[in-house]
DRENTOR-748420 format. One record per residue (C-alpha): residue number from 1; x, z, y. Coordinates in steps of 0.02 Angstrom, whole numbers, plus 32768, in hexadecimal, padded with zeros to 4 digits. Each point is the difference from the previous one (the first is absolute). Layout:
i = NUM, c1 = X, c3 = Z, c2 = Y
...
This chain:
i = 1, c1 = 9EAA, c3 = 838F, c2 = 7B2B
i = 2, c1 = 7FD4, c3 = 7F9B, c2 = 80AB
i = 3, c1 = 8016, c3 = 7F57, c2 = 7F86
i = 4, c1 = 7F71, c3 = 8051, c2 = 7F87
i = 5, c1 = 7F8A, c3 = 8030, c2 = 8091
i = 6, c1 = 800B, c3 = 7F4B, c2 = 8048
i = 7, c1 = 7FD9, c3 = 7FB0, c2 = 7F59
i = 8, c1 = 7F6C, c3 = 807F, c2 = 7FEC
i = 9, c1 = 7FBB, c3 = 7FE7, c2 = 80A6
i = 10, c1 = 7FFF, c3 = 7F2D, c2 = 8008
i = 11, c1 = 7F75, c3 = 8001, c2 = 7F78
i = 12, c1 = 7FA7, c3 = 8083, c2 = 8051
i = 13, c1 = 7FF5, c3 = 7FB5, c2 = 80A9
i = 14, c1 = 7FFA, c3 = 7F53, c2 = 7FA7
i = 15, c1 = 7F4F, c3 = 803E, c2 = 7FBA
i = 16, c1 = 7FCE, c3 = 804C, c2 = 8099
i = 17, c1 = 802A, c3 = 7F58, c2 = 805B
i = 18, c1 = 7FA1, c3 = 7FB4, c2 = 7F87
i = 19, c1 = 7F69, c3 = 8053, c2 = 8011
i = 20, c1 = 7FF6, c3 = 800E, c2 = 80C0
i = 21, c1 = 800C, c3 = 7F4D, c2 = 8007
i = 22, c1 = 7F76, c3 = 800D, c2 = 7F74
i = 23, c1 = 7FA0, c3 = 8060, c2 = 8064
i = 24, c1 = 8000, c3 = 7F95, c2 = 8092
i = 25, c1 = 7FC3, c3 = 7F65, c2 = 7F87
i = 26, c1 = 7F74, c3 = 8064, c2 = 7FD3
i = 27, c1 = 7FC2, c3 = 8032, c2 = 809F
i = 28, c1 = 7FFF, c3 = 7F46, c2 = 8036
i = 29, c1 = 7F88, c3 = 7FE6, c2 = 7F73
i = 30, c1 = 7F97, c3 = 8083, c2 = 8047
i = 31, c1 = 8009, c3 = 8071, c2 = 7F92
i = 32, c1 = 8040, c3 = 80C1, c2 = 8026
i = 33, c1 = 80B0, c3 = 8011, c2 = 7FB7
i = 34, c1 = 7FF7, c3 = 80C0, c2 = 7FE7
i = 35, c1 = 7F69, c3 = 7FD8, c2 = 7F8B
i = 36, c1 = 8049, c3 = 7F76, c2 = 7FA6
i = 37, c1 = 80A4, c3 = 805A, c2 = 7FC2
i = 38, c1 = 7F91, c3 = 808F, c2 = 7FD1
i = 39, c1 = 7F90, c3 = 7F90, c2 = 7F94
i = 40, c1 = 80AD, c3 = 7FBF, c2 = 7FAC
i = 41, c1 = 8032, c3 = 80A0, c2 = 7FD7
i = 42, c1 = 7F75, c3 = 8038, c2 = 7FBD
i = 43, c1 = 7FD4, c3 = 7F5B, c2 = 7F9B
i = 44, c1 = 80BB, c3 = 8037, c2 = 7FA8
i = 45, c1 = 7FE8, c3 = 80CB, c2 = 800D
i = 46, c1 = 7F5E, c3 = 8020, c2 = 8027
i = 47, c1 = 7FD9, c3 = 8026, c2 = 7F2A
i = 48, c1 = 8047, c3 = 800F, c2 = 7F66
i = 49, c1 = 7FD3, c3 = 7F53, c2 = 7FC3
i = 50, c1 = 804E, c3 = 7FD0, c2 = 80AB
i = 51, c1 = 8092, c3 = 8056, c2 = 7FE1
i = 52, c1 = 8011, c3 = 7FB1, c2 = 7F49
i = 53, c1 = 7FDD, c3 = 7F4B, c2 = 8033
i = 54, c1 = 809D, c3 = 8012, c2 = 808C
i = 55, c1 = 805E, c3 = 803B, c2 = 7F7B
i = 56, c1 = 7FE7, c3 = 7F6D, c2 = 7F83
i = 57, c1 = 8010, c3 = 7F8E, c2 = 8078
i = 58, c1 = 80A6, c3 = 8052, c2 = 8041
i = 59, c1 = 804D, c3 = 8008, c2 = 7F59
i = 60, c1 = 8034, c3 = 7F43, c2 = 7FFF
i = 61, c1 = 8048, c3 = 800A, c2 = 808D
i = 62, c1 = 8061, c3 = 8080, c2 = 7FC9
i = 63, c1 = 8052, c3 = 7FAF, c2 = 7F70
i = 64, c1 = 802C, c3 = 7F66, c2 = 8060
i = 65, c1 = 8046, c3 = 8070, c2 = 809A
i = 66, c1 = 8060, c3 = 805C, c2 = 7F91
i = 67, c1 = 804B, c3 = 7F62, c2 = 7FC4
i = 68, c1 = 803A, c3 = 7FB9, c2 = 807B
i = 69, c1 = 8033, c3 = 80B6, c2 = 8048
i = 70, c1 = 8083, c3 = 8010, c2 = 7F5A
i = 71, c1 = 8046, c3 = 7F55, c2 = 8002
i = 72, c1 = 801F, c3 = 8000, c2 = 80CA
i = 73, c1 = 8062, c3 = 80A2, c2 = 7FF8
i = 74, c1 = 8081, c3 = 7F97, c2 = 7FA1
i = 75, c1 = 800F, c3 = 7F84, c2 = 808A
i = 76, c1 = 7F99, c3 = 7F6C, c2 = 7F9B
i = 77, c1 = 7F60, c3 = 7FB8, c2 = 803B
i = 78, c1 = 7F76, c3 = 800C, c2 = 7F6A
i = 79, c1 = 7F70, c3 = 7F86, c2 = 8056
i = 80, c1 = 7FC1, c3 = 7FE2, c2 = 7F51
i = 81, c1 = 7F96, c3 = 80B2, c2 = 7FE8
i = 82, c1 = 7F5A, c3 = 7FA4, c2 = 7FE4
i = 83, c1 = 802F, c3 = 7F81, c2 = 7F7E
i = 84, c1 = 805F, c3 = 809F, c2 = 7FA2
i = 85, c1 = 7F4E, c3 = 8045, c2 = 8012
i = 86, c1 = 7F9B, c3 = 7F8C, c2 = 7FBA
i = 87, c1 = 8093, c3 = 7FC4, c2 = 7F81
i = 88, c1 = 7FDF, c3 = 80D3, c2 = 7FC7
i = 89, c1 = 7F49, c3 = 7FD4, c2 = 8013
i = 90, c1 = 8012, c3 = 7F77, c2 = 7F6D
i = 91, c1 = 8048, c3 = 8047, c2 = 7F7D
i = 92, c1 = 7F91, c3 = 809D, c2 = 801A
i = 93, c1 = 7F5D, c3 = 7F82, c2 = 7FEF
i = 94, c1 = 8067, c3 = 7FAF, c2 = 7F5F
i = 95, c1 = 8011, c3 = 80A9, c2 = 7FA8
i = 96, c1 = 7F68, c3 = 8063, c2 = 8028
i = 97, c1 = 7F94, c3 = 7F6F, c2 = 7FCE
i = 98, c1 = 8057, c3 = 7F92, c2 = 7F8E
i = 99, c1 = 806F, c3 = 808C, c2 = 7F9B
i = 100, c1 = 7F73, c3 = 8064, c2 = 7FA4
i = 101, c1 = 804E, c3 = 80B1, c2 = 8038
i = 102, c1 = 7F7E, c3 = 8061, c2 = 8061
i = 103, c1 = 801B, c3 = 80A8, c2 = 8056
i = 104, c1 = 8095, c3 = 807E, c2 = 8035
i = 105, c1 = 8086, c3 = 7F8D, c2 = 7F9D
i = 106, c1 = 7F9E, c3 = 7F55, c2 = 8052
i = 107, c1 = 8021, c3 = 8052, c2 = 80AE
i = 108, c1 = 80B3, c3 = 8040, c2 = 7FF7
i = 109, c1 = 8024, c3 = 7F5F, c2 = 7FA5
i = 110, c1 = 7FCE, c3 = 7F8A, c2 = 8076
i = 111, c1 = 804A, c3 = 8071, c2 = 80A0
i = 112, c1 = 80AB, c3 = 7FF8, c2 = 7F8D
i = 113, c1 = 7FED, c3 = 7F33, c2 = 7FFF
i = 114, c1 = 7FC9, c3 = 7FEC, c2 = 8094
i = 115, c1 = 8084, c3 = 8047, c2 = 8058
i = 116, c1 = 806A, c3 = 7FAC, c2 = 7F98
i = 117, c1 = 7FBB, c3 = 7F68, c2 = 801E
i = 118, c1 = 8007, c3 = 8012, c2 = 80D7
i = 119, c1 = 80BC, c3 = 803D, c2 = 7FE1
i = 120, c1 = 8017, c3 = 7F61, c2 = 7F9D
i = 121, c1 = 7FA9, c3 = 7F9F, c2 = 8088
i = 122, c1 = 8069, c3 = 8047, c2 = 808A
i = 123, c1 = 809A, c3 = 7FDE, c2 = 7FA4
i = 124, c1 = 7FE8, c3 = 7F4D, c2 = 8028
i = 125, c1 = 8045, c3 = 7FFB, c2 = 80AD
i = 126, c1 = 806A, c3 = 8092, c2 = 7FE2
i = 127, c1 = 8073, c3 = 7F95, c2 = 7F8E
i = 128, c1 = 7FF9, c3 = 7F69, c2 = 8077
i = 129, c1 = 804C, c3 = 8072, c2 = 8083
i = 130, c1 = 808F, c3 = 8034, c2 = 7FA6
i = 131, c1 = 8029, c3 = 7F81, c2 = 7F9A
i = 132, c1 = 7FC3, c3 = 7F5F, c2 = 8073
i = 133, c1 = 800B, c3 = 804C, c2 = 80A4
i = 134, c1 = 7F4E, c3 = 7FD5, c2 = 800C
i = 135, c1 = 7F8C, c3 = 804B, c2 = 808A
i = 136, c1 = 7F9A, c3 = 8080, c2 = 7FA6
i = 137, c1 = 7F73, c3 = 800B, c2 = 8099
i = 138, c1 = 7FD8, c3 = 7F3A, c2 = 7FD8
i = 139, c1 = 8004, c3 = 8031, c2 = 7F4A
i = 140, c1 = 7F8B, c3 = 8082, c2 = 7FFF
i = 141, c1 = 7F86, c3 = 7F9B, c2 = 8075
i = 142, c1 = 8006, c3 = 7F80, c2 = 7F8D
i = 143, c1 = 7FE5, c3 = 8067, c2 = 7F60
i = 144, c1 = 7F6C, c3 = 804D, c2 = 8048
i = 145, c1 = 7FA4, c3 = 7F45, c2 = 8006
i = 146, c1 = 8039, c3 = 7FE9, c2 = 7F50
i = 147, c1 = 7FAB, c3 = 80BE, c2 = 7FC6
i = 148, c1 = 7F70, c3 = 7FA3, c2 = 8054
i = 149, c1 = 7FF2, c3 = 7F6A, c2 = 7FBC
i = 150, c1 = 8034, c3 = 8038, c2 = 7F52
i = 151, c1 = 7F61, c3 = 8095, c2 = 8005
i = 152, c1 = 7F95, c3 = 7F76, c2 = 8036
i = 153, c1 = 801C, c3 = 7FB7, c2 = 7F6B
i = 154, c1 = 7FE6, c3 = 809C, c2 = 7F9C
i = 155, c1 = 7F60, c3 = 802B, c2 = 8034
i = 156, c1 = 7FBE, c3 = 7F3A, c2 = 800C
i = 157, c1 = 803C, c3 = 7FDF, c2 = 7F62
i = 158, c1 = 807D, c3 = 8060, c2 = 7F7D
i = 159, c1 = 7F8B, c3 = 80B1, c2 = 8006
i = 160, c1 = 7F6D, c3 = 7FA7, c2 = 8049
i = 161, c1 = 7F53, c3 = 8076, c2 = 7FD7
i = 162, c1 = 7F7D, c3 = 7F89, c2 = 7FFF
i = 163, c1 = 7FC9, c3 = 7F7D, c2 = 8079
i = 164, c1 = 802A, c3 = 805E, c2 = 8096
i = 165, c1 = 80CC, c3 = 7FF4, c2 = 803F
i = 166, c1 = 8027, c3 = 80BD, c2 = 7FDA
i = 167, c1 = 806E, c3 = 805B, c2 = 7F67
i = 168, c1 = 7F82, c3 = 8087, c2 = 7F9B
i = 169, c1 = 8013, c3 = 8099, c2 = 802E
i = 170, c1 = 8065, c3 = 8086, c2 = 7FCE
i = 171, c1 = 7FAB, c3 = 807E, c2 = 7F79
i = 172, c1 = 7FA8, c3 = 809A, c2 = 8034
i = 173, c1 = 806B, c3 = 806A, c2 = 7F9B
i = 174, c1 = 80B3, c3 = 7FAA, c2 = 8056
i = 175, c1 = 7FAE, c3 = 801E, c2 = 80CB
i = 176, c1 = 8062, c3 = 808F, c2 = 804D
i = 177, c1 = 7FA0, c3 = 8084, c2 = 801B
i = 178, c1 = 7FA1, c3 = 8043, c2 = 80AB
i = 179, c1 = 8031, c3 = 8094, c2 = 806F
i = 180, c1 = 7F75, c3 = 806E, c2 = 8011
i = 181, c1 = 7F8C, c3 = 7F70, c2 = 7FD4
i = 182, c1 = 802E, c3 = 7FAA, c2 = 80A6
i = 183, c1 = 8039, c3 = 7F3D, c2 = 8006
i = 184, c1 = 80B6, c3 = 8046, c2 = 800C
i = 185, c1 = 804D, c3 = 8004, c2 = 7F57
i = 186, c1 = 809D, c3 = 8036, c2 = 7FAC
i = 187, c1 = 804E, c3 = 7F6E, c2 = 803F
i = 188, c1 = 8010, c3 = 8055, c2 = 80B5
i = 189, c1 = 8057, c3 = 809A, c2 = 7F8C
i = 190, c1 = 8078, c3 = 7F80, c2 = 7FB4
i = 191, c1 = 8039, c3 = 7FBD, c2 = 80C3
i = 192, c1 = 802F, c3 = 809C, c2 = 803E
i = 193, c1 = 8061, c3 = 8038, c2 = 7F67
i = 194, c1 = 8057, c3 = 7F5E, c2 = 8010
i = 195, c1 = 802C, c3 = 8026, c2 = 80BC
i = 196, c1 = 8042, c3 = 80AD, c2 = 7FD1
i = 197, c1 = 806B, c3 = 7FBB, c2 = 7F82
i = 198, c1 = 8049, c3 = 7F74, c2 = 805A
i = 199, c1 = 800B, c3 = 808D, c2 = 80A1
i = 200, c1 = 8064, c3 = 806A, c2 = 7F96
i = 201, c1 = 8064, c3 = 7F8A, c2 = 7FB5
i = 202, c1 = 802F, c3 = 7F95, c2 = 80AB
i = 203, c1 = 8029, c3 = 80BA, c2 = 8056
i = 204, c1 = 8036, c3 = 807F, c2 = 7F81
i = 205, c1 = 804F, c3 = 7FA3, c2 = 7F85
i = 206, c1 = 80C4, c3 = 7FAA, c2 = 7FE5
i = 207, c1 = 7FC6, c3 = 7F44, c2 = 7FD8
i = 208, c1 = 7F95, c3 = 8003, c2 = 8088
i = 209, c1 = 806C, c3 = 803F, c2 = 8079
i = 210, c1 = 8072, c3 = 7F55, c2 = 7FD4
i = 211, c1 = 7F5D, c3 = 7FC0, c2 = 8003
i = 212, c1 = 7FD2, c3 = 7FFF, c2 = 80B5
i = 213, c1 = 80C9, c3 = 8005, c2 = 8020
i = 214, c1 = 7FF3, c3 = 7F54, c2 = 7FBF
i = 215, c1 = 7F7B, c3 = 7FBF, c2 = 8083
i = 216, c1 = 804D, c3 = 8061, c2 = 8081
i = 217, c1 = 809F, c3 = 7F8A, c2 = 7FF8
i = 218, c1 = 801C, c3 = 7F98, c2 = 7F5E
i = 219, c1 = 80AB, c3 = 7FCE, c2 = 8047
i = 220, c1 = 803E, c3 = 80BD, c2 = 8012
i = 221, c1 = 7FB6, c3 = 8023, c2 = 7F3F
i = 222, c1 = 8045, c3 = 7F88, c2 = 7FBE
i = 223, c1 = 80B5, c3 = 802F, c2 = 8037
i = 224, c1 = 7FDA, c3 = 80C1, c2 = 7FDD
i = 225, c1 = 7FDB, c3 = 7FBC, c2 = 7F41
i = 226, c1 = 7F5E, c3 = 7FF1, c2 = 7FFF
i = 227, c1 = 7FA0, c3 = 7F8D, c2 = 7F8B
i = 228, c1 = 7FAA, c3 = 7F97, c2 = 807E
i = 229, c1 = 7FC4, c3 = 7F78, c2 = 7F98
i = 230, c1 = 7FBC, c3 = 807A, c2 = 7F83
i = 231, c1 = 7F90, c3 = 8070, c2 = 8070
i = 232, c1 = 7FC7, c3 = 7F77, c2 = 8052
i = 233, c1 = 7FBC, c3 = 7FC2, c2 = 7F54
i = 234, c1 = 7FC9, c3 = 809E, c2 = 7FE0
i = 235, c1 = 7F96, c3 = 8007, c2 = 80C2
i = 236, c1 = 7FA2, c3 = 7F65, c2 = 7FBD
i = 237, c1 = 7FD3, c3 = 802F, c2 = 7F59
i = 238, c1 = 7FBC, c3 = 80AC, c2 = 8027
i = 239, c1 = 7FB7, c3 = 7FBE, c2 = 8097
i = 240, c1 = 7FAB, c3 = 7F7E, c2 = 7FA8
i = 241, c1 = 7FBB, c3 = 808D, c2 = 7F85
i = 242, c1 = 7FB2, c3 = 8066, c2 = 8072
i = 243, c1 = 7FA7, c3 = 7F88, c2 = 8034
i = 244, c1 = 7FC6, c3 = 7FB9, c2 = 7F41
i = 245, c1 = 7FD3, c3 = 80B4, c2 = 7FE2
i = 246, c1 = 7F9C, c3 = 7FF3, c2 = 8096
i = 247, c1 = 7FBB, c3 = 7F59, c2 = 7FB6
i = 248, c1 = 7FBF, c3 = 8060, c2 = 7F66
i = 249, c1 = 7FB4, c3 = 809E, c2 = 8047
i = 250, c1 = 7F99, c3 = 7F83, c2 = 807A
i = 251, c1 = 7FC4, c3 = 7FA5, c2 = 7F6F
i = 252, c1 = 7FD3, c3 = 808E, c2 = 7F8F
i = 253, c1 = 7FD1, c3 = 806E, c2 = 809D
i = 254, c1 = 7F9F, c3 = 7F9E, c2 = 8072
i = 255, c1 = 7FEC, c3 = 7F3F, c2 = 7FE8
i = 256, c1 = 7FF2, c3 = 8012, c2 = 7F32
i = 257, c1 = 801D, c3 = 7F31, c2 = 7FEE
i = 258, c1 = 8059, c3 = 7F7F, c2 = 805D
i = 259, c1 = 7FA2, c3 = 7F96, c2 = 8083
i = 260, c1 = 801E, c3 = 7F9C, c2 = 8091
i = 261, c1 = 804A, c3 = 8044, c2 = 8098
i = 262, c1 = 8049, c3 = 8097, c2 = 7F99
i = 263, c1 = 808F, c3 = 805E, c2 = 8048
i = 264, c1 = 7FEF, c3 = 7F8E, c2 = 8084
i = 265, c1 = 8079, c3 = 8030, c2 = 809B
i = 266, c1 = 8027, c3 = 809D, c2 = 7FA6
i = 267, c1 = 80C9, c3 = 7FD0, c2 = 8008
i = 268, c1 = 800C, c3 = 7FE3, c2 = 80B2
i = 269, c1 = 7FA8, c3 = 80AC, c2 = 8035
i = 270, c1 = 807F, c3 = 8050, c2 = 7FBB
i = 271, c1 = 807C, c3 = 7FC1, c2 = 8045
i = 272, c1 = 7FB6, c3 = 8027, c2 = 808F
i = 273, c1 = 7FDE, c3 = 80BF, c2 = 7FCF
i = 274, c1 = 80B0, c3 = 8018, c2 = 7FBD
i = 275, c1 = 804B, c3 = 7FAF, c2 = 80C7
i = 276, c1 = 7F7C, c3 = 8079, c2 = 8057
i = 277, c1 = 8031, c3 = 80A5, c2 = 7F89
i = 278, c1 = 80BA, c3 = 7FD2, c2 = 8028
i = 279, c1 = 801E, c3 = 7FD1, c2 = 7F46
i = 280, c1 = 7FE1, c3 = 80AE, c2 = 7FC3
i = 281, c1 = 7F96, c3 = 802A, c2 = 7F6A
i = 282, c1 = 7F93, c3 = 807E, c2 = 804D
i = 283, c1 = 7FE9, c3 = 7FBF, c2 = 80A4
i = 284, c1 = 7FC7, c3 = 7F3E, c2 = 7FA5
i = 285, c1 = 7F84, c3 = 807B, c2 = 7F9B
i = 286, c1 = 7FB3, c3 = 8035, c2 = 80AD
i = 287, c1 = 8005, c3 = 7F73, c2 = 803E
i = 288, c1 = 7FB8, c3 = 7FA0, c2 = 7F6F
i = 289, c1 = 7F50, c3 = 8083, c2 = 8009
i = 290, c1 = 7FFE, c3 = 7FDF, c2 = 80C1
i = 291, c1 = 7FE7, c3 = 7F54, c2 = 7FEE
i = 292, c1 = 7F7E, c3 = 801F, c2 = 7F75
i = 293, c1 = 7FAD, c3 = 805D, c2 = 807D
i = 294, c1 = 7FDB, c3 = 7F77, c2 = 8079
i = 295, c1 = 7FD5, c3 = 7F8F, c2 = 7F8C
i = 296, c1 = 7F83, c3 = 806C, c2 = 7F92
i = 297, c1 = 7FC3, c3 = 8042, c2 = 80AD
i = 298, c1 = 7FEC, c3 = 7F68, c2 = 8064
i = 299, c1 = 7F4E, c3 = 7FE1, c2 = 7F99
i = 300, c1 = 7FB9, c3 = 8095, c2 = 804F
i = 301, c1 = 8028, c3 = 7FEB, c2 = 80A2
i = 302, c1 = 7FCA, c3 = 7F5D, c2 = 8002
i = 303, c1 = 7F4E, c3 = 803E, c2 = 7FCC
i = 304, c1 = 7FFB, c3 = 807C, c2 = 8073
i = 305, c1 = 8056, c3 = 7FB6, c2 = 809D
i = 306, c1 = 7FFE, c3 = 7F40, c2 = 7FE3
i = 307, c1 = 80A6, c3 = 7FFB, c2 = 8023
i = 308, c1 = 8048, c3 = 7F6E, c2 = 7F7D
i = 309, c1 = 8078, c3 = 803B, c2 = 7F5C
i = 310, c1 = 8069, c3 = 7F87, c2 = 8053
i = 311, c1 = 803D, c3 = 807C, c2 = 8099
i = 312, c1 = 804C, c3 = 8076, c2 = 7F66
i = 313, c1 = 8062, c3 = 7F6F, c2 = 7FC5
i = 314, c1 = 803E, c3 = 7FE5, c2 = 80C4
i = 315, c1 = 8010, c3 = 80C1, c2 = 7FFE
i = 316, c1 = 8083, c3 = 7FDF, c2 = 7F50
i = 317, c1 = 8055, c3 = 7F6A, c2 = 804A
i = 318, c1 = 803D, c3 = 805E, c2 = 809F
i = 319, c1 = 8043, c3 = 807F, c2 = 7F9E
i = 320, c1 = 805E, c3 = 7FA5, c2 = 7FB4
i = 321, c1 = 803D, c3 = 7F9C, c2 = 808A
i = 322, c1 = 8022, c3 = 809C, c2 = 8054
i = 323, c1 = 8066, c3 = 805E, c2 = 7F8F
i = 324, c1 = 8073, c3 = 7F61, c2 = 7FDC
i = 325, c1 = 8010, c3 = 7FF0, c2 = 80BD
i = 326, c1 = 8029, c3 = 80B5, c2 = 8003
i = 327, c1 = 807C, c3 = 8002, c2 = 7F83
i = 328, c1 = 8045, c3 = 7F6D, c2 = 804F
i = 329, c1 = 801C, c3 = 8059, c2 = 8096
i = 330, c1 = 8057, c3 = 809C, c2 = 7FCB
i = 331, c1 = 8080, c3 = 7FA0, c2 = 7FC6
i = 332, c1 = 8031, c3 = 7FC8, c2 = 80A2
i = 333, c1 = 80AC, c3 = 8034, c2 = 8035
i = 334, c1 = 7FA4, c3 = 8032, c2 = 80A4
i = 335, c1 = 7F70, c3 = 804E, c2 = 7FBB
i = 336, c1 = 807F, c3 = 807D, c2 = 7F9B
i = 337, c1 = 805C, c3 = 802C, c2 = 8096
i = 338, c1 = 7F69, c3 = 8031, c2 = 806C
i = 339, c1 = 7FCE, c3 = 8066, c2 = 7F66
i = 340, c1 = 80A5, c3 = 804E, c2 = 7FEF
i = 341, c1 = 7FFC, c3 = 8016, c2 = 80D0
i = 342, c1 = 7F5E, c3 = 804E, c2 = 7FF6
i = 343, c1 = 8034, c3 = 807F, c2 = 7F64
i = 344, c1 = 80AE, c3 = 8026, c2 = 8061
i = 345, c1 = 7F9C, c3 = 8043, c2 = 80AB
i = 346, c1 = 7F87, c3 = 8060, c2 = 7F9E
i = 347, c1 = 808B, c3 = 8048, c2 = 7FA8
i = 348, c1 = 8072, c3 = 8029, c2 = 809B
i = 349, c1 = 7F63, c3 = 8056, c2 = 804E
């Protein structure tokens, strides 16, 4: 109980840390801090369209959180969520503008393929590990610049539209549809149904019991029968598919054709979101829409206050320094004995 309060509270204070110091940045800019955060808020909450745009822009950040969130709970490092992305990204732009099919099929078929395709992707280093002993972190990385370079060449050349260096976009009838006729589409529906089923299936379910028993200690699995090599296989490919079905609802929900500077730093945010949630579904969901809020808020305050977007990206970088610090910490041999000190008197009182 006193181990799940700890984890709870080091993103909480993390934030709050985060945003005092924050605070302090804006006042030496002159501005008045109080008046700034309220501008942020409101710029994400303040209406419905508000509300809508934080939720599109969240829902990338979802997918890739969520994949990294999956493949760490089996003790591998997936660093390769954005070129899964954009891999899923592809062959969604292939099919819904090259294959003909239009519509309900169009859409389910290019989610199906595009998660296919980021599981595919993500397989890569996943089969280097086991078989090669490879480093899957310098794998990943690597793959991502490939993902790059190879929709570079996509939209510059194989599904150029035109003279200008973009794909065509996708048809009206294969977009996802809007919420409530808000920017937020069906898209944000799909990321939290994937981060219910991957909940449920990490914490109520056999396989992933073994699962996270796996990247608790591989060397203790292994010798209680566990196949190791296999679910660490599987952590890669379905990691790597969340994140090419993330790929596809982007590109049918939001973006509609591939670009330059798509999905760009989309992997690495959530990695970060899955280390500040603690690597649970939920929590990386939360934490995923927080960050959306800075970001999609950080225009208004900016015209209201003056205070740069840039103090919302210091605002996101000391969270995440924080919380790693944090978790660091906890794990200290000395840190758990104060807790357990501190517990003990309460308890003898």
């Amino acid at each position: 109980m006193k181990n799940k309060l700890v984890n709870i509270l080091v993103p909480l204070v993390s934030i709050l840390l985060a945003f005092v110091i924050g605070c302090v940045i804006m006042a030496a800019l002159g501005a008045n801090p109080f008046v700034a955060l309220q501008s942020l808020f409101i710029g994400a909450f303040g209406s419905a369209r508000n509300i809508g745009t934080t939720l599109a822009r969240s829902t990338p950040l979802i997918f890739t959180g969520l994949c990294a969130c999956f493949a760490y709970r089996c003790g591998v490092f997936n660093l390769g969520g954005e070129g899964q992305f954009i891999i899923g990204s592809i062959v969604c732009c292939f099919v819904a503008t090259q294959s003909g099919i239009e519509g309900l099929p169009a859409i389910l078929l290019c989610l199906a393929l595009g998660a296919l395709a980021g599981g595919l992707w993500a397989a890569i280093p996943g089969l280097l590990k086991i078989y090669r002993g490879q480093n899957e972190m310098i794998i990943s990385i690597m793959l991502n610049y490939v993902a790059t370079l190879l929709m570079g060449v996509v939209y510059t050349n194989w599904l150029r539209d035109g003279t200008v260096p973009q794909t065509a976009a996708v048809p009206d009838a294969t977009k996802l549809s809007r919420l409530f006729g808000l920017r937020v589409t069906t898209a944000f529906v799909i990321a939290l149904a994937a981060g219910l089923l991957i909940y449920y299936f990490l914490f109520h379910t056999s396989k992933g019991f073994q699962l996270r028993a796996v990247g608790l200690n591989m060397t203790a699995a292994r010798f209680n029968g566990f196949a190791v090599k296999k679910y660490i296989l599987m952590s890669f490919i379905v990691s790597g598919a969340i994140a090419g079905l993330g790929g596809s609802a982007e590109l049918m929900g939001t973006q509609y054709r591939l670009i330059n500077g798509f999905a760009a730093g989309y992997g690495f945010d959530g990695v970060a979101m899955a280390l500040i949630g603690q690597l649970h579904p939920l929590a990386t969901i939360l934490v995923a829409i927080f960050f959306a809020v800075l970001r999609v808020g950080s225009t208004t305050m900016q015209a209201a206050t003056g205070v740069p977007t840039s103090v919302s990206d210091i605002i996101q970088a000391l969270v995440i320094v924080f919380t790693v610090a944090g978790l660091a910490m906890v794990k200290l041999p000395q840190f758990k004995a104060a807790v357990a000190r501190m517990f003990s008197k309460k308890e003898a009182a």
